[in-house]
Backbone as a printed PyTorch tensor [residue, N CA C, xyz], in Angstrom:
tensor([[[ 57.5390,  77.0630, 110.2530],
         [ 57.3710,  76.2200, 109.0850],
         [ 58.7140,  75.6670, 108.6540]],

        [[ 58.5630,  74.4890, 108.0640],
         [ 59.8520,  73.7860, 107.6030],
         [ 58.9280,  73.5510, 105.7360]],

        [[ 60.4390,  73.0870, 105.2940],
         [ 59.8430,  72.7030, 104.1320],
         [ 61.2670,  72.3850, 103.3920]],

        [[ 60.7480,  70.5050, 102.9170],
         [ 61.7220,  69.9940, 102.5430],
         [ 61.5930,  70.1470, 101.1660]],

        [[ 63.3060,  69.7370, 100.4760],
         [ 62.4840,  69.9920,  98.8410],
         [ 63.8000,  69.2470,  98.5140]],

        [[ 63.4170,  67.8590,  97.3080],
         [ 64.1910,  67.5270,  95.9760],
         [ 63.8400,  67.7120,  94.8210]],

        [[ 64.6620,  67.3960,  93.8920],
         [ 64.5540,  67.0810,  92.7410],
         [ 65.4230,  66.5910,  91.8110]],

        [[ 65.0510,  65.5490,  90.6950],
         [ 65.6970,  64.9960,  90.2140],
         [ 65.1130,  65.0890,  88.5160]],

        [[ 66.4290,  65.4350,  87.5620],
         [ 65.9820,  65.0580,  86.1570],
         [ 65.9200,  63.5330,  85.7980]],

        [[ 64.4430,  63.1360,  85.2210],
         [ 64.2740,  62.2360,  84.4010],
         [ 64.1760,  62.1210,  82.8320]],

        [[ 64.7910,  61.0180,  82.4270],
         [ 65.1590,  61.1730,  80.8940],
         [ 63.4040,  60.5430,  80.2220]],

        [[ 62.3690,  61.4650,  80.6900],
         [ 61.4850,  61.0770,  80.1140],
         [ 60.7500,  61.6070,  79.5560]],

        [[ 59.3040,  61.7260,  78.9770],
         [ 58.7910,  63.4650,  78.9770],
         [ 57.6360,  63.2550,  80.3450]],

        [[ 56.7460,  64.3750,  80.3550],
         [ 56.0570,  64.4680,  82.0680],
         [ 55.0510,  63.5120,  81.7450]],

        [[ 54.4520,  63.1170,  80.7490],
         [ 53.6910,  62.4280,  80.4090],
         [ 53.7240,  61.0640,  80.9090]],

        [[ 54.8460,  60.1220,  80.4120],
         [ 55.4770,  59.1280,  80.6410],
         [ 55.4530,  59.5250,  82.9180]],

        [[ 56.2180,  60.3240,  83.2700],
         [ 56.3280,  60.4360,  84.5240],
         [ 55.1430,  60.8330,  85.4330]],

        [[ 54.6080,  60.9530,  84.9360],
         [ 52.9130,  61.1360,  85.3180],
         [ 52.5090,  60.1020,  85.0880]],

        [[ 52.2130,  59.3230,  84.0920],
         [ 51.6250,  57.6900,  84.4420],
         [ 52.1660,  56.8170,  85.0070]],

        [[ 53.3010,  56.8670,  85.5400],
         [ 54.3330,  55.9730,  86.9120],
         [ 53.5620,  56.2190,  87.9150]],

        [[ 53.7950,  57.8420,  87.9240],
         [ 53.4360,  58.2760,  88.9360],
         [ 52.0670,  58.0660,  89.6470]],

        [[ 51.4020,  58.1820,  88.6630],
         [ 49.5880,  58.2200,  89.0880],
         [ 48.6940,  56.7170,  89.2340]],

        [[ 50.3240,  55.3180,  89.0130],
         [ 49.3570,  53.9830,  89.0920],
         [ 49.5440,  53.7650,  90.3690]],

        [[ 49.2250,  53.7040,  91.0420],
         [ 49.1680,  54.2240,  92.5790],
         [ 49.1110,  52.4490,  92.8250]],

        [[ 48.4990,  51.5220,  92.1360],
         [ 48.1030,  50.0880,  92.1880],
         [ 49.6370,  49.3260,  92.3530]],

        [[ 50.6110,  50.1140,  91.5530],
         [ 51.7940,  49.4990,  91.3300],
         [ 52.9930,  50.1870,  92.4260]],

        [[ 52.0850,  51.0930,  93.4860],
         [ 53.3320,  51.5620,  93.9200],
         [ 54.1420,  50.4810,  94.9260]],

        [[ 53.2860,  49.4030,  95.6520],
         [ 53.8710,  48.1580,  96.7880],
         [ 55.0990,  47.3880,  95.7840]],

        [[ 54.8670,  47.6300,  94.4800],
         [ 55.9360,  46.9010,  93.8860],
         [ 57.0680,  48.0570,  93.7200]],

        [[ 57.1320,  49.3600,  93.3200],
         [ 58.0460,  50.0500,  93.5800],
         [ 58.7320,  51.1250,  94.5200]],

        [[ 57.6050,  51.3320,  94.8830],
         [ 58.0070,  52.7940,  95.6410],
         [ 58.6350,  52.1240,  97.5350]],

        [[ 59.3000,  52.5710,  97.3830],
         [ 59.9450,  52.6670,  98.8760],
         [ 59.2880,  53.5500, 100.3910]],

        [[ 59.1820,  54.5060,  99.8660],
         [ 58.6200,  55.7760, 100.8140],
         [ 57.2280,  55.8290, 100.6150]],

        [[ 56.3140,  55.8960,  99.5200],
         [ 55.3480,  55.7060,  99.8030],
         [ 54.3900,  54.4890,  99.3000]],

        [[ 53.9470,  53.8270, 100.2530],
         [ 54.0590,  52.3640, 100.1380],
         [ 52.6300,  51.9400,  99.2540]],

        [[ 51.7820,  52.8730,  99.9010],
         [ 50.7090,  53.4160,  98.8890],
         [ 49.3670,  54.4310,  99.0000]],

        [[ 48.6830,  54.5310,  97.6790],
         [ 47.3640,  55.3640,  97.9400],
         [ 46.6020,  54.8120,  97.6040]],

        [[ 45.7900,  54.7420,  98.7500],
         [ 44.5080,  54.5460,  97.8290],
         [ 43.1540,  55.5380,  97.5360]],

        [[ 42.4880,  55.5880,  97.2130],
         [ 41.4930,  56.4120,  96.8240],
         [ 41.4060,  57.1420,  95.6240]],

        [[ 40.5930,  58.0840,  95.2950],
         [ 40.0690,  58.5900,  94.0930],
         [ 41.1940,  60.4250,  94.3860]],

        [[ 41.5130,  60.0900,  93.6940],
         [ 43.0080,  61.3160,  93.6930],
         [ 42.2960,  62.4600,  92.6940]],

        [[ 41.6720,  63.0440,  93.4960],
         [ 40.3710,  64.3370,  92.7880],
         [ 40.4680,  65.1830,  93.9230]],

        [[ 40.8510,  66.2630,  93.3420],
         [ 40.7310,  67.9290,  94.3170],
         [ 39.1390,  68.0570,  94.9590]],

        [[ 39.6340,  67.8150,  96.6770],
         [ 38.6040,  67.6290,  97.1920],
         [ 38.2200,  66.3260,  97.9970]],

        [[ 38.9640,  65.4330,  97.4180],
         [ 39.3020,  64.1570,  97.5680],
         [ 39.6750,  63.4530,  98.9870]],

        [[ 39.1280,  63.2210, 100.1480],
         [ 40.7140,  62.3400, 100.5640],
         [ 40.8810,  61.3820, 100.2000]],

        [[ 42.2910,  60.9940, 100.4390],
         [ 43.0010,  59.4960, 100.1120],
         [ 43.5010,  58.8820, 101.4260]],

        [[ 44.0190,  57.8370, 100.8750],
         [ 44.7730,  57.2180, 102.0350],
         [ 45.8780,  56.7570, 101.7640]],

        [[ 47.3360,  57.1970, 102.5380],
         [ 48.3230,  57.2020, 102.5640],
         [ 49.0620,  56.0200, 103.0870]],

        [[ 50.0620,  55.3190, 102.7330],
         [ 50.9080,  54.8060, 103.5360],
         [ 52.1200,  55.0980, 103.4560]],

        [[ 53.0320,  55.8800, 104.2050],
         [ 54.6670,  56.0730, 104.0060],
         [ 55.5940,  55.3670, 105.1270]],

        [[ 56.5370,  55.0950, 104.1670],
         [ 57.3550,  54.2590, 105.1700],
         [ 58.8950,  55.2570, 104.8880]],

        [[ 58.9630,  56.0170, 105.9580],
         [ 60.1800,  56.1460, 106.1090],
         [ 61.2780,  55.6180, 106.2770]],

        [[ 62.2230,  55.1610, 106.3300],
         [ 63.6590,  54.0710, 106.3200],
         [ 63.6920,  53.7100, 108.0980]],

        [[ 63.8100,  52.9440, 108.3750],
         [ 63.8780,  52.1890, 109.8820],
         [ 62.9530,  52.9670, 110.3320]],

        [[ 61.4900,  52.4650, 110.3730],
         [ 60.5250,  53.4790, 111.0480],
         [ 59.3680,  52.6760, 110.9660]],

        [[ 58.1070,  52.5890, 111.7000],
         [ 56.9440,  51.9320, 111.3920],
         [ 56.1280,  52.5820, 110.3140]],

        [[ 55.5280,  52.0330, 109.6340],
         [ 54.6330,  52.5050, 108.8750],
         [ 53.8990,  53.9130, 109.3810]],

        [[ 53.6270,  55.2390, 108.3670],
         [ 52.5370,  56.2860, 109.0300],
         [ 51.2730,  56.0850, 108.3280]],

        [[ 49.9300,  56.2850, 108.7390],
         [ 48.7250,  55.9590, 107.7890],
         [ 48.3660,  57.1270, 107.9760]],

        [[ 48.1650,  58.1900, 106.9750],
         [ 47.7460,  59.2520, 106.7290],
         [ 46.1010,  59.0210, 105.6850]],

        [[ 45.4590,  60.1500, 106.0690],
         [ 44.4580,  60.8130, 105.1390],
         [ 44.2030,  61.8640, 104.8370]],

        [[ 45.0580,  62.4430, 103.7250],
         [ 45.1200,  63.4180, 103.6500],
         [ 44.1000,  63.9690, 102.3140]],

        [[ 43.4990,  65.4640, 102.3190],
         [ 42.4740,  65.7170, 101.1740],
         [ 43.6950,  66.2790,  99.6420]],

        [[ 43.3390,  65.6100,  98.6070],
         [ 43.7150,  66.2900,  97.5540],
         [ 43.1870,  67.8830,  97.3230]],

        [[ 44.8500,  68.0950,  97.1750],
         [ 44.5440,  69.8350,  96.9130],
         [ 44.2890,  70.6410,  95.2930]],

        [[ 45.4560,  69.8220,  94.7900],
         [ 45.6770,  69.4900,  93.3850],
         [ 45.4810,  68.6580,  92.5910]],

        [[ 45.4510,  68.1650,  91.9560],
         [ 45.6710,  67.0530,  90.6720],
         [ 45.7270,  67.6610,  88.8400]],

        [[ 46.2910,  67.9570,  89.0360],
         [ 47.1330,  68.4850,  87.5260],
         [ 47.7600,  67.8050,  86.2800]],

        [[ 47.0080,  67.0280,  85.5380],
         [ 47.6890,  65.8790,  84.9480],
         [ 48.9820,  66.3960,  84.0400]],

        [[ 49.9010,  65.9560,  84.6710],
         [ 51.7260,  65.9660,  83.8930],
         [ 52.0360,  66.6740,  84.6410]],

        [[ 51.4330,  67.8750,  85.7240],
         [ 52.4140,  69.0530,  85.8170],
         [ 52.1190,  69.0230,  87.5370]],

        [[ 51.2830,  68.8510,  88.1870],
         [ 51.2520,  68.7810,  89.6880],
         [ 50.0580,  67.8840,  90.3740]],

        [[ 50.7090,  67.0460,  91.8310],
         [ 49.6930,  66.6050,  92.5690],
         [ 49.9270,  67.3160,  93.5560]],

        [[ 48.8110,  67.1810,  94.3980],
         [ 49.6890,  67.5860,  96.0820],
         [ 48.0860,  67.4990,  96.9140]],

        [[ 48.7570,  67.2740,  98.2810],
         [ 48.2000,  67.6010,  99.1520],
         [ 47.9550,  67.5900, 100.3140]],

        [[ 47.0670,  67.3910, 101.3820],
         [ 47.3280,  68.6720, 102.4570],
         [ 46.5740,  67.8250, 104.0720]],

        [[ 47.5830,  66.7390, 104.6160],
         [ 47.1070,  66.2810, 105.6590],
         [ 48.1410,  66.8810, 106.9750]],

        [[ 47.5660,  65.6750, 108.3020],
         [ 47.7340,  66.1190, 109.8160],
         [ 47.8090,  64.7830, 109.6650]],

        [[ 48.8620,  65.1720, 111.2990],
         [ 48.9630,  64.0200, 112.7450],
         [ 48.0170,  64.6570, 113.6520]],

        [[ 46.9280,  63.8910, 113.8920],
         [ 45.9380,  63.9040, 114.8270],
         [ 45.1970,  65.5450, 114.5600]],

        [[ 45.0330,  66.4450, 115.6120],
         [ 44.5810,  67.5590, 115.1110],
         [ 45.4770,  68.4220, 114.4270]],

        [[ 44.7330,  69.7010, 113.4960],
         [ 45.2240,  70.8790, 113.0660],
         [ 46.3850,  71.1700, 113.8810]],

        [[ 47.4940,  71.6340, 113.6020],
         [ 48.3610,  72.8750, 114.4410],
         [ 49.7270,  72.1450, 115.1960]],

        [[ 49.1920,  70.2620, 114.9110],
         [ 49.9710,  69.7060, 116.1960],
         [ 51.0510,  69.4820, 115.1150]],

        [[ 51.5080,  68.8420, 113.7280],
         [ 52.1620,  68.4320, 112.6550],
         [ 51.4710,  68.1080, 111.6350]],

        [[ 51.2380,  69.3550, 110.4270],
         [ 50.7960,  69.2420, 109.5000],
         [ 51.5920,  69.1200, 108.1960]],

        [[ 51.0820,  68.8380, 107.4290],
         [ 52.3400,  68.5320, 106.1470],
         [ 51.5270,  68.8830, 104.8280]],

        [[ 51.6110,  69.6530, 103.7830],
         [ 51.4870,  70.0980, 102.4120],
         [ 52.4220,  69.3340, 101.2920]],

        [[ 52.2520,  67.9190, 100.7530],
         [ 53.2170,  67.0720, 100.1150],
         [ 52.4910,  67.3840,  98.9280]],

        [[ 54.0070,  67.8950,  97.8940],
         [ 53.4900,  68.5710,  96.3770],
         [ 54.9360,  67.4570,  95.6730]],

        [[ 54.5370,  67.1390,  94.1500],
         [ 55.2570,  66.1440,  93.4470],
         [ 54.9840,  67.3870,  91.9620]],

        [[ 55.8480,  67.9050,  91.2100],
         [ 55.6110,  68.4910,  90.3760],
         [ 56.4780,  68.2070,  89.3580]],

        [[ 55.7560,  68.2440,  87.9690],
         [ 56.8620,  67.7840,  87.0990],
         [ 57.1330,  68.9550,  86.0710]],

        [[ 57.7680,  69.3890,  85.8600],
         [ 58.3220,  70.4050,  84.9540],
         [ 59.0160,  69.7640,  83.4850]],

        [[ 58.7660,  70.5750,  82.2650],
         [ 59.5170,  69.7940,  81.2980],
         [ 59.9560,  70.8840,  80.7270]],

        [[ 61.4130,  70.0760,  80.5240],
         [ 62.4530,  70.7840,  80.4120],
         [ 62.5020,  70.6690,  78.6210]],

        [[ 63.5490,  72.3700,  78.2460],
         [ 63.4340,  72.5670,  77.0720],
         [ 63.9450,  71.2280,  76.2190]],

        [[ 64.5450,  70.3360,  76.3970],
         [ 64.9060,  69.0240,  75.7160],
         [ 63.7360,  67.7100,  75.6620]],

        [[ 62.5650,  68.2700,  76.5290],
         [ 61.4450,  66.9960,  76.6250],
         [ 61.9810,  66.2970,  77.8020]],

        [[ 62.9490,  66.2190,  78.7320],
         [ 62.8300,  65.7520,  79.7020],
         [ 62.5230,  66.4910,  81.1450]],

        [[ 61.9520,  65.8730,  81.9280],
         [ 61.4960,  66.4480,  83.0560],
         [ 62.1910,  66.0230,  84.7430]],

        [[ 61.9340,  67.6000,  84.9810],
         [ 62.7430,  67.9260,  86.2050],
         [ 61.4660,  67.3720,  87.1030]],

        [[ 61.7910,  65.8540,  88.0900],
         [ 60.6120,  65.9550,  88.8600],
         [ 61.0020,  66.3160,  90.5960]],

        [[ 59.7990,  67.3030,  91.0630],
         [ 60.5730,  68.1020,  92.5910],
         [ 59.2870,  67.6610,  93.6190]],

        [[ 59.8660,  66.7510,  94.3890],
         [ 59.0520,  66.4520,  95.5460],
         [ 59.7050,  66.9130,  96.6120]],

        [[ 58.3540,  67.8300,  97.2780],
         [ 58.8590,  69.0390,  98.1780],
         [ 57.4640,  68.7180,  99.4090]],

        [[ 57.7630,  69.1200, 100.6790],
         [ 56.7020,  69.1630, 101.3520],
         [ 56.9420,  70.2810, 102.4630]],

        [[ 56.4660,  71.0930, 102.5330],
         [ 56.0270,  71.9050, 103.8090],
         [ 55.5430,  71.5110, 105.1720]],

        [[ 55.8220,  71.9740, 106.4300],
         [ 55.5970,  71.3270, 107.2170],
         [ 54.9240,  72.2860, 108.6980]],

        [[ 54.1560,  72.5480, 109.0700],
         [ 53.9520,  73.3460, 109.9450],
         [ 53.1440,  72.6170, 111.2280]],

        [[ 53.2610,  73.4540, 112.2610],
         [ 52.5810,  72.8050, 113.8790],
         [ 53.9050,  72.7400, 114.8560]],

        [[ 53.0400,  72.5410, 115.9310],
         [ 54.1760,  72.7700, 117.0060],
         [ 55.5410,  71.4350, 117.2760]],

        [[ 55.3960,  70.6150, 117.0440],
         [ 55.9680,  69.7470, 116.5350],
         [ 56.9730,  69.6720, 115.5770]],

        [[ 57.1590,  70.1890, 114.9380],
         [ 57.8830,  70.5060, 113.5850],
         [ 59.4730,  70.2270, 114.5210]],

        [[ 59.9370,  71.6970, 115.1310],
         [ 60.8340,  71.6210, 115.7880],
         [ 61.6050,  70.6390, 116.1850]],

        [[ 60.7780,  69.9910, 116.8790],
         [ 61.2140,  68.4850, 117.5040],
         [ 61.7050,  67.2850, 116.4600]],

        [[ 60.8060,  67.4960, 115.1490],
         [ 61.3890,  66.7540, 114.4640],
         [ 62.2220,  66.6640, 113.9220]],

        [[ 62.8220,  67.9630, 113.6500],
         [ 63.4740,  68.3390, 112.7680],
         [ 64.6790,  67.2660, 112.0520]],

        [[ 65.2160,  66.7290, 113.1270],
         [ 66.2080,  65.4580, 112.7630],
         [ 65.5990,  64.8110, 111.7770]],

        [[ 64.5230,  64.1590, 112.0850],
         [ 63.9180,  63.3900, 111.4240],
         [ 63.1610,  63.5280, 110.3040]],

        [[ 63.2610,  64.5620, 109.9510],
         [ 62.5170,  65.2970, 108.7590],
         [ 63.3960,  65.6160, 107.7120]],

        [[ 64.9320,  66.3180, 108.4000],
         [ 65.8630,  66.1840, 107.3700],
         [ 66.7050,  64.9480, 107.2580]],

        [[ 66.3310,  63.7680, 108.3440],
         [ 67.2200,  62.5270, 107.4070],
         [ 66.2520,  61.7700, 106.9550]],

        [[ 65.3500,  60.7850, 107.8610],
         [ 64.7270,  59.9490, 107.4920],
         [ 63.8150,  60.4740, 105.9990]],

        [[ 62.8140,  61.7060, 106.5740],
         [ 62.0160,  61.7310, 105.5340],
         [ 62.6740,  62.2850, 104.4490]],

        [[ 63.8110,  63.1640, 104.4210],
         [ 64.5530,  63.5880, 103.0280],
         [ 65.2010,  62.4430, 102.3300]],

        [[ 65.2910,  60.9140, 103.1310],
         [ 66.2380,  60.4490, 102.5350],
         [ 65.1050,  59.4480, 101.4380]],

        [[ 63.7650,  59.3580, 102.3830],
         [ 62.1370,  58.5580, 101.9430],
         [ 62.0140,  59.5420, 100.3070]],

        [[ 62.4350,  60.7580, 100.2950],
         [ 62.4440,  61.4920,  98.8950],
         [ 63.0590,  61.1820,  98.1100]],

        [[ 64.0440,  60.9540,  98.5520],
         [ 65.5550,  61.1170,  97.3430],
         [ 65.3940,  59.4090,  97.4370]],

        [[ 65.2210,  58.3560,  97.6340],
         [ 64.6630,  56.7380,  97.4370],
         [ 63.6810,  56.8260,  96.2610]],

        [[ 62.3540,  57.7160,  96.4530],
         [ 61.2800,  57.7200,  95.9700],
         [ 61.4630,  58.0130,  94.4600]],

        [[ 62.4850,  59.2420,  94.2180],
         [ 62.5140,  59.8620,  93.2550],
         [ 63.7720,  59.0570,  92.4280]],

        [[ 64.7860,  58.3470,  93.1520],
         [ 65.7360,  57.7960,  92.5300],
         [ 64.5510,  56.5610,  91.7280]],

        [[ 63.6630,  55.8980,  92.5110],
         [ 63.0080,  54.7160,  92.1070],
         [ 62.1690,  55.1100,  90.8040]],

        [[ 61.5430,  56.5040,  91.1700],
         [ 60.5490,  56.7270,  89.4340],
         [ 61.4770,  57.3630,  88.3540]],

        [[ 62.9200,  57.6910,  88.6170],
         [ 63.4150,  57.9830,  87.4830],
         [ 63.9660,  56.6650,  86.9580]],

        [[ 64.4380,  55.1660,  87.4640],
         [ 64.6420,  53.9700,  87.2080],
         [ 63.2480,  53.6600,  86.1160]],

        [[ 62.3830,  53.5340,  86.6550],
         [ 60.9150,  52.7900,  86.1120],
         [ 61.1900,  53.5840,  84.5820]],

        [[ 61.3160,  55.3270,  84.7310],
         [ 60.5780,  55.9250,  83.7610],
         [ 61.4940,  55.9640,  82.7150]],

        [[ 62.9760,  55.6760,  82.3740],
         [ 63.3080,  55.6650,  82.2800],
         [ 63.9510,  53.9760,  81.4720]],

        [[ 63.5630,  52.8950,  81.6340],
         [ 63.5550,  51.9880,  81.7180],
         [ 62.3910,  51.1310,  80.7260]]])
């Protein structure tokens, strides 16, 4: 297992960073890394993913909602092709901090035989698709 993890304080409360977060309609206008979702974002759910890692083709994921936690956690829990080959657990959690602003930590786990191989690419491209993502919703929320 691998498992990447940021986080960044926003000068907002989770509230405010939770409705950035959750207009999923507006993400082609901001978000960098993930380009968008669509579907009904309900535990149980799948959606449909688009992430664009930095010099990379588009990935189209469908992954099932595990969570949906309004202010405090989403996440959830897709594959490349079958079980076991590269799976990924992508969690976005917002914590609020004793001042009303919130620490937001997008972290993903990563397991299958594959992992290994990626590894390069998991700690630049996709860590760097995080730290883009999270620099971009503390701009919006903030703003």
């Amino acid at each position: 297992m691998k498992e990447l993890y940021t986080d960044i304080t926003i000068l907002a409360p989770p509230a405010k960073v939770w409705e950035v977060l959750t207009d999923f309609n507006s993400y082609p206008d901001w978000n960098p890394f993930i380009r968008s979702i669509r579907g009904t974002a309900a535990v149980g759910e799948r959606i449909e993913v688009t992430l664009a890692l930095p010099d990379a083709k588009p990935i189209n994921l469908k992954p099932r909602v595990l969570k949906f936690s309004e202010s405090e956690e989403f996440r959830w829990a897709g594959k490349l092709g079958i079980s076991g080959i590269f799976d990924g657990e992508h969690i976005f959690e917002l914590k609020e901090n004793p001042d009303g602003n919130t620490t937001f930590v997008q972290r993903e786990k990563f397991r299958g035989i594959l992992v290994p191989f990626l590894k390069r690419m998991l700690d630049n491209g996709t860590r760097q698709g995080f730290i883009d993502m999270n620099t971009k919703l503390k701009e919006l929320c903030e703003n």
